[in-house]
C-alpha positions, 0 to 999 in steps of 0.5 A: 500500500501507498505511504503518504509523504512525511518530511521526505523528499519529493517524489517525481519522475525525475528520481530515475533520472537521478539513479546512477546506472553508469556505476553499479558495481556489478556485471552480468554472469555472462562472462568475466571482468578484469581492470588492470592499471597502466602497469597490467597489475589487476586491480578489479576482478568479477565473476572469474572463478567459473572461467579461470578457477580464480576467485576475483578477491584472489586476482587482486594485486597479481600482475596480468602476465601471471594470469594470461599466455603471453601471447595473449597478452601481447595481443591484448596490449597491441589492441591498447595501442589502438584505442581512438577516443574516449568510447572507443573499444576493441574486440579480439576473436577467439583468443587462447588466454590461458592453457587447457582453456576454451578460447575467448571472445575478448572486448577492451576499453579504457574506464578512467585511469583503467583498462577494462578487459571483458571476455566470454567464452567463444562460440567459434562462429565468427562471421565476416562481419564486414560482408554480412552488414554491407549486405543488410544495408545493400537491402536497407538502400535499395528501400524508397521511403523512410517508413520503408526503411524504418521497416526493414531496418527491424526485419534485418535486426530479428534475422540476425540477433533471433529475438521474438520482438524488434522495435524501432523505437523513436524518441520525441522532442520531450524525450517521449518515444512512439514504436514507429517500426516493428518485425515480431514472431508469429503470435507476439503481440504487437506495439506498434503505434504505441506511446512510451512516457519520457520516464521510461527511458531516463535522461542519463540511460539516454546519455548512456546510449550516445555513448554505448551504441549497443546494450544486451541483457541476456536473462532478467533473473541472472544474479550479478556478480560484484565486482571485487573488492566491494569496498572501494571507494571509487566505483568502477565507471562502466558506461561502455562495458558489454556486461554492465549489470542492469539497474534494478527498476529497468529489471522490474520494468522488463519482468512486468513485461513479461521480458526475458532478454533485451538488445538495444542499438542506438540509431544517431543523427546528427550527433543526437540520440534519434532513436533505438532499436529495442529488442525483446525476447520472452525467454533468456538469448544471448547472440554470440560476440560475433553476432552482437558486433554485426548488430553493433556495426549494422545500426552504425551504418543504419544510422548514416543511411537514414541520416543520408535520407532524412537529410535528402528530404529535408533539402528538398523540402528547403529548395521548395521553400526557398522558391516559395522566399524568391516569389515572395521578394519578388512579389513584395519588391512590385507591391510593398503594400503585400507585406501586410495582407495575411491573406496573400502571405498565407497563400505564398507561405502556407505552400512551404509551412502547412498552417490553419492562419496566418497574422500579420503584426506591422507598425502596430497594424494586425492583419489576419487570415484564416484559423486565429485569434481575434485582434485583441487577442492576437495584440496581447499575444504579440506583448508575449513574443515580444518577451523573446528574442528579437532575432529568433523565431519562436514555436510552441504547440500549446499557446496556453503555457505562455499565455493561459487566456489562449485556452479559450480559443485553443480550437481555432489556433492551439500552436503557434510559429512566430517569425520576426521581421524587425527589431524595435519596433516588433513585428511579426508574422505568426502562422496558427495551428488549430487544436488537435484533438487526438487520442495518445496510445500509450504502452500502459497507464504511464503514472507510477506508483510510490513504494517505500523500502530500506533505501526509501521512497521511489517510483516503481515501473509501470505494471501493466503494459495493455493499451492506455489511451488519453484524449490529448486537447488544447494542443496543436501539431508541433512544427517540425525542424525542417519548417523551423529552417524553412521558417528562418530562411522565410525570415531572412527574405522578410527582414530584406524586403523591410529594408527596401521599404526602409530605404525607401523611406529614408527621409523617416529617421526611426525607419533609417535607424531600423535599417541601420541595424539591419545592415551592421552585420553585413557592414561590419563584414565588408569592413573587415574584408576591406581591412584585410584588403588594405593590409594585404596591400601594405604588406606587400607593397612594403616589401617590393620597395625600399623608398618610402616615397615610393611606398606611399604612392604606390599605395596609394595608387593601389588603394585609389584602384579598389576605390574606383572600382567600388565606386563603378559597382555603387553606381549601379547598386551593386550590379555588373559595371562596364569593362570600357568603363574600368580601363578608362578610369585606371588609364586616365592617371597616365594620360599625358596632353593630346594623346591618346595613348590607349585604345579599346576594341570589343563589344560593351560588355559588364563584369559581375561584382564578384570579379569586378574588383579583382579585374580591377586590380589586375588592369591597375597594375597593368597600368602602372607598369606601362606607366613605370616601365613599359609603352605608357613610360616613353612615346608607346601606346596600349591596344587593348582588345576583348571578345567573348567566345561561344562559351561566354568566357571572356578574354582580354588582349593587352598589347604594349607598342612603341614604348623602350625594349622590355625584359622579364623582371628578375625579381617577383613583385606584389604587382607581378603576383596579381598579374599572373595570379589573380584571375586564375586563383579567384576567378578560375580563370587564365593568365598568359604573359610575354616580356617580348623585346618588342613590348610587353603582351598579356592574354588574360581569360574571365569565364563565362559566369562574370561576364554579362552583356551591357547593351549589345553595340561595339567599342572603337574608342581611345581615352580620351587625355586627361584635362590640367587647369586647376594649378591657377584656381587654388594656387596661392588662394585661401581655401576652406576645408569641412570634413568632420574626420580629423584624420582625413581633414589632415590628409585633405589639407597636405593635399591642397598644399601641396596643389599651391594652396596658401591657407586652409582652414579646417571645419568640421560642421556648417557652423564652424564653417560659417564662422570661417567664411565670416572672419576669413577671406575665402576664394576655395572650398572643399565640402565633406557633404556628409558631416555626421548627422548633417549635410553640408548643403548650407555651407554649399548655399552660402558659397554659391550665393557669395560666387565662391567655386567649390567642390564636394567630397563623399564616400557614397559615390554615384550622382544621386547623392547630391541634391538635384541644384548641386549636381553640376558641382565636381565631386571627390569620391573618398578615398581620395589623394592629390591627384583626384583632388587635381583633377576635380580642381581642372574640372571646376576650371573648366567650367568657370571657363569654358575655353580652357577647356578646349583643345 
């Protein structure tokens, strides 16, 4: 009869949780044990006087040579040797250990600072295990779904291990299993649809199944033998051990069965205990050692081709539902209004995540669909969510824990999957479940009874294992992990769809601080890969010169480069840019008065983002050689000729033609690295170069995948030379200079000087320099137009408004920057140097006078 509690300790179905299974001290009789230390002296012993006619107690302190043939124990320690891991075991087949003996299936392990050896008596039945298993997984494969599988998987388990009842055995999220798969003798009863409550398989069992793959109990009513000397004080570990002895309450669970024997084989995916194989037997079997690792290596093997085919679905399933994500960028980028309309996002969604409704949670706006709760409820329950994490998605299948009042609508939407699209404010698209109402078979009631014994109260296992059913309400079908997946890729699209409507509304300042913290992570990602750019730069630049002049303008040059070619990718938001486009900025540094140094031939083509910069780098470089050594250095000129072939790939002719004899660089530079390298490492392309006496000639190959056609016409032009005029607008003239970056104000300034500037006055703000312009005589102006959380477009006003010539400078590049009356001024695209500066001075000149202009 039941006791009543009485000042003792709860109990619950957690105290099994808390039996130390791992540490019993005892084995099965079903052979012998021996732990021996590092220097092969036996410290513990179990159950040896049947096999060696040596008590355990008097094994102790004896070393292992005295006891076991030395060959044997040659083997033994070769084996020792190979041991990989921490839960690795060896097995030896068929060894003589001692003289006038049977041999000895052998297994060994290491338990702590000890080598457990287990051996039973050999059977001399060994199989080609390698050959058996491929054969059973050869008929698991040749399987079509994972029922199939499942299916087959118990049938293959029974025919090689016998036992009257082969489950497989799946747990559920709360660690709850279900039979989903069986194969029986003829006239035993079947389990399979049934429940088993989380408590019969306790949390540490299942820890011990991840680790231990493979469990037999051969005979319930076997007595265990200890293991010797009782009284140590640290127990022996045996979490890997084939005759670990078996808990107490596990032997009464089976016996209420009606259970003999029982095997288990853990089935793993992904590194987590996905299920079992469970066996069961209604009289004592115990397979031999030879069968038990075939078994043992099959549910491995088992385990990698379920995780292949599990696997192979899901991704089918998240191709699907990235389509489902691509109609709905697209649909949203030609109708932003969509993204509020619960009805049109559950006809897009619902296609990949079956679900009864959908509500839409934006700017404080709710929109509903199908199966939900009403407004005001759907609001206290967004109050809910917002108690999460704002950049997870969140599910539950019983709204009523985390909000109680939902149990009164559990029938229209019971479960829920909340998918954020923004951070601050929240908002959120959530799709509702409806109540399922389902009657759960369970093995049995699952309650158990409260007992009291010497060692105190505990729940005993379940007496009776005929089919229980509970009516299960106010519950929805849980989604799965694959729709978790799919649902975060459908987040992903939402939130890029909230950042163009952002964007769009700019002129908004808490939808432009939203978009700034949907943008931070890529930033700060391209940042650091521009960082790491920079630095690769410097670095080898660094070691090709020894001058430091000549360090700084070759820098600078190659930083000027990847700015120029960003720049040409900004302008067209990121997209392909023009190849014509890209020769002519990185040749117009070297173009001298009247000339035209450089000539293009080849269809108007566009290089994809991808390769843009890399290309980029390569023509710079090429550039610069010309220029330093090559045709551009002398009275030379470059041809510079494209077409695409049949395959789409591209390939570009540089040519170098009247410059000084040219000769193979005897040393290999950063710059001579990019050339040769670049393209075929990057890009997987080709690079060809020619020292020829006559002028240097390279062919260089872009494959087809980067190369996009622009607009279909052909090329014959020249570049056009570079234009000077700017010497006499700021020599010896009083210049004012707003940049809010102290660093880059005094780079600005060197650069001015160094152009003839007399004065420059530093400004970080419209109103510092307003008070410039009314203490200072100003004839010049270069203006930051970007200056922290302002623009300097009243600075810009009062200079036009004074006939004061200025130029801007930004680091957004692209025309669309500037407002529409600034657009004719010349801008500065950052990073800049004195060159660009040079050139952005000619071109003010030239249009304050037009004739300076002409040839």
């Amino acid at each position: 009869m039941n006791r009543p509690e009485t000042g003792m300790d709860a109990v619950d179905l957690t105290n099994c949780d808390r039996e130390p299974i791992h540490i019993p001290g005892n084995i099965q009789p079903i052979g012998f044990l021996i732990a021996v230390g590092a220097d092969w002296m036996i410290q513990r012993a179990a159950n040896t006087e049947p096999y060696l006619g040596i008590e355990p107690i008097g094994l102790l302190g004896r070393p292992l040579h005295d006891i076991f043939l030395p060959h044997a124990l040659n083997s033994l320690r070769a084996r020792v040797g190979s041991l990989r891991g921490d839960d690795a075991v060896e097995r030896l087949f068929s060894v003589k250990l001692i003289s006038d003996a049977k041999s000895f299936d052998v297994a060994i392990h290491f338990s702590g600072r000890s080598i457990i050896i287990e051996c039973e008596t050999a059977r001399g039945d060994e199989i080609e295990v390698s050959s058996l298993v491929r054969s059973m997984i050869t008929r698991i494969q040749s399987t079509e779904t994972i029922e199939n599988i499942l299916r087959e998987g118990a049938r293959q388990v029974r025919l090689l291990t016998g036992f009257d009842r082969v489950m497989v055995y799946r747990f559920g999220h709360t660690g709850s299993g279900e039979v989903v798969a069986e194969a029986l003798e003829p006239g035993i009863d079947s389990f399979l649809g049934l429940n088993f409550p989380a408590s019969d398989i306790p949390k540490q069992a299942r820890q011990l199944y991840l680790r231990n793959v493979f469990r037999i109990i051969a005979d319930v009513n076997d007595e265990p033998k200890a293991i010797e000397p009782v009284t140590q004080t640290e127990p022996l570990d045996l979490s890997l051990s084939l005759f670990r002895a078996v808990s107490p309450i596990h032997v009464e669970y089976l016996k209420n069965m009606g259970v003999r024997a029982s095997l288990s084989i853990s089935i793993i995916i992904d590194g987590k205990l996905w299920g079992l194989f469970a066996c069961h037997h209604y009289s004592p079997r115990l397979p031999s050692f030879a069968e038990r690792s075939a078994a043992e290596l099959f549910g491995q093997m088992f385990s990698l081709v379920l995780e292949s085919r599990l696997r192979s679905e899901i991704n089918a399933y998240e191709e699907k539902a990235r389509r489902v994500a691509d109609r709905l960028m697209a649909a949203a980028a030609r109708d932003t209004d969509r993204l509020t309309d619960a009805q049109w996002m559950g006809d897009l969604v619902l296609d990949a995540i079956p679900a009864d409704g959908v509500g839409v949670f934006v700017e404080d706006k709710i929109s509903l669909s199908g199966l939900t709760p009403n407004e005001d409820q759907f609001r206290r329950l967004a109050n809910v969510l917002n108690r999460g994490e704002a950049s997870q998605i969140f599910t539950t299948n019983r709204i009523s824990e985390i909000l109680p009042e939902a149990e009164e609508y559990s029938s229209r939407a019971a479960g829920l999957l909340a998918v954020p699209i923004s951070r601050r404010p929240r908002d959120y698209v959530v799709l509702f479940r409806g109540e399922r109402l389902r009657s759960v078979r369970w093995a049995g009631n699952q309650e158990k009874e409260i007992e009291y014994g010497p060692n105190g109260a505990r729940l005993t296992p379940r007496k009776s294992f005929e089919e229980w059913s509970e009516l299960v309400r106010g519950e929805a079908v849980p989604f799965s992990e694959a729709e978790m997946r799919v649902a975060d890729t459908l987040r992903s699209t939402l939130l890029e769809v909230v950042l163009r409507l952002t964007e769009a509304a700019s002129e908004d300042r808490r939808r432009a601080s939203e978009q700034q913290k949907l943008l931070i992570s890529e930033l700060n990602h391209r940042v650091r890969n521009i960082l790491a750019l920079i630095r690769a730069l410097v670095g080898q630049t660094s070691r090709e010169v020894d001058d430091v002049g000549a360090f700084i303008n070759t820098l600078d040059s190659r930083i000027q480069s990847l700015a120029r070619a960003h720049d040409q990718l900004t302008a067209d938001q990121w997209g392909p840019a023009r190849l014509e486009d890209l020769i002519a900025t990185e040749a117009k540094a070297y173009f001298q008065e009247e000339r035209q140094s450089v000539r293009m031939n080849g269809p108007d083509i566009a290089i994809m983002p991808d390769a843009f910069t890399v290309l980029a780098l390569v023509i710079h470089e090429l550039v610069t050689n010309a220029a330093k050594y090559g045709a551009l250095s002398d009275s030379g000129s470059v041809d510079v000729n494209w077409d695409v072939g049949e395959d789409g790939a591209l390939t570009i002719d540089w040519r170098e033609i009247g410059g000084p004899a040219v000769m193979p660089p005897k040393r290999r530079g950063f710059g001579t690295t990019v050339i040769d390298n670049s393209i075929p490492h990057e890009l997987g392309g080709e690079a060809q170069t020619f020292y020829k006496t006559a002028g240097f000639e390279g062919r260089f190959v872009i494959p087809g995948r980067y190369v996009v056609r622009s607009r279909g016409k052909e090329i014959h032009k020249a570049v056009p030379a570079n234009k000077a005029g700017g010497e006499a607008l700021i020599t010896g003239k009083h210049v004012l200079l707003v940049e809010d970056s102290a660093l880059i104000a005094l780079d600005a300034e060197d650069s001015l000087r160094e152009l003839g500037a007399a004065e420059v006055y530093l400004a970080a703000n419209n109103g510092n320099a307003a008070k410039v312009l009314e203490e200072r005589q100003i004839d010049l102006a270069v203006l930051d137009f970007n200056l922290g959380r302002e623009n300097s477009s009243p600075t810009a006003e009062k200079l036009m408004n004074a006939g004061i010539p200025f130029i801007f400078a930004s680091g957004y590049g692209g025309e669309d920057v500037m407002p529409e009356r600034f657009q004719h001024v010349p801008m500065i695209v950052k990073p800049y140097g004195t060159e660009q500066m040079g050139q952005a001075l000619a071109e003010l000149a030239v249009q304050k006078n037009p004739e300076a202009g002409s040839d």
